[in-house]
N, C-alpha and C positions, 0 to 999 in steps of 0.2 A: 508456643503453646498459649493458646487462649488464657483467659482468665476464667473464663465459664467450665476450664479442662475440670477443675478442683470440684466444680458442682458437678460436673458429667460422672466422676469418678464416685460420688457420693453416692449418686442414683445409681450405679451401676453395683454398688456395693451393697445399697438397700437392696436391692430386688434377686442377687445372689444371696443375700441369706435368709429370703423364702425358697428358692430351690436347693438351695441346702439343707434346710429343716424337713424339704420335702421327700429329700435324698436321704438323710439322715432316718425317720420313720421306715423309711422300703428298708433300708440293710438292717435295722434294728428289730423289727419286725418281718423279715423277709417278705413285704409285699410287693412285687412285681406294678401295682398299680402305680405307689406312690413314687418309687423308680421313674417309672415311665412318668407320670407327675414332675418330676425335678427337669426329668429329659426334656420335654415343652417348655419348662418353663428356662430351661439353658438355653435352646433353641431363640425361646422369644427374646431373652434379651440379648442376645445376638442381631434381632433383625430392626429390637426397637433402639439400640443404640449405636448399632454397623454403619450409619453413615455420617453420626456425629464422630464417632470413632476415626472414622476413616478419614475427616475435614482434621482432626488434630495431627493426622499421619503415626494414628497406632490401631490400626488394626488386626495388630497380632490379639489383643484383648477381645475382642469378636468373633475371629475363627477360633480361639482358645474355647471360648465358652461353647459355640455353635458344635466344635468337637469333641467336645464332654459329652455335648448332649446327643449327641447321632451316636457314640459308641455306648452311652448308657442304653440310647433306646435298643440298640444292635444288640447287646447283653442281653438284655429281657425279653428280646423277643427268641431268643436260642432258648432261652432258659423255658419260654412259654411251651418251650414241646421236649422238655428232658424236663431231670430233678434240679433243684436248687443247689449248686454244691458248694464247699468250703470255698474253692476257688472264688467261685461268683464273688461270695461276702468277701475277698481281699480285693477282689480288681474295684469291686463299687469302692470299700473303705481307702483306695489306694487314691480313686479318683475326687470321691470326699475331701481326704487331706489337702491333696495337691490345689481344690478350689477354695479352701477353706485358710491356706496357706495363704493364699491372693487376697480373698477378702479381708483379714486380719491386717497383711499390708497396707490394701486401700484405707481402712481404718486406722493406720495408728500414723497415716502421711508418709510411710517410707516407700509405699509404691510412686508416687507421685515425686516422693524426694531422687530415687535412683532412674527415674524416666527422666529427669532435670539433667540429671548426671550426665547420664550417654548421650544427649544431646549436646552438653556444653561440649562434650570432649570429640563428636562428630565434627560440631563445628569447627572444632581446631583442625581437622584432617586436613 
């Protein structure tokens, strides 16, 4: 792993917690826009950090994000031609947590500490 990894994971952590804020407004506000809002912006950084990602050999962190955001957009756009239902508000807050979960890891070093992990111990295989 690069030395640069720790600055990739930074930026990648920035830029997740404006499509989370952006995420967070749609379920809170049931706006479909801002949803679809988060979904672009999951999408993008997916595609603006998918090949530094994939030079460190983690790009599970790229399709993770890229697939937040194709099922958020796939949500709202179901949603664009029926009501809004209870449902919906669990599967967005279900996918909120789980990216929300990552970004708090990138932030406090223990994402970065347990990706150290499974490689030492690849290595040893």
């Amino acid at each position: 792993m690069s030395d640069s990894f720790e600055e990739l994971i930074v930026s990648v952590s920035n830029d997740l917690g404006f499509a989370l804020a952006s995420l967070l407004e749609g379920i809170n506000k049931r706006k479909l826009d801002k949803i679809q809002e988060a979904s672009d912006k999951l999408i993008g950084i997916s595609s603006k950090y998918g090949g530094r990602l994939k030079a460190e050999k983690h790009s599970i962190l790229s399709f993770t994000l890229r697939d937040a955001g194709i099922e958020l957009w796939a949500r709202a756009e179901q949603i664009a031609s029926r009501n809004y239902l209870e449902d919906d508000q669990r599967y967005f807050k279900e996918i909120y947590d789980s990216l929300n979960e990552i970004k708090a890891s990138m932030d406090s070093g223990e994402y970065k500490a347990e990706l150290d992990k499974l490689r030492k111990a690849k290595l040893r295989m």
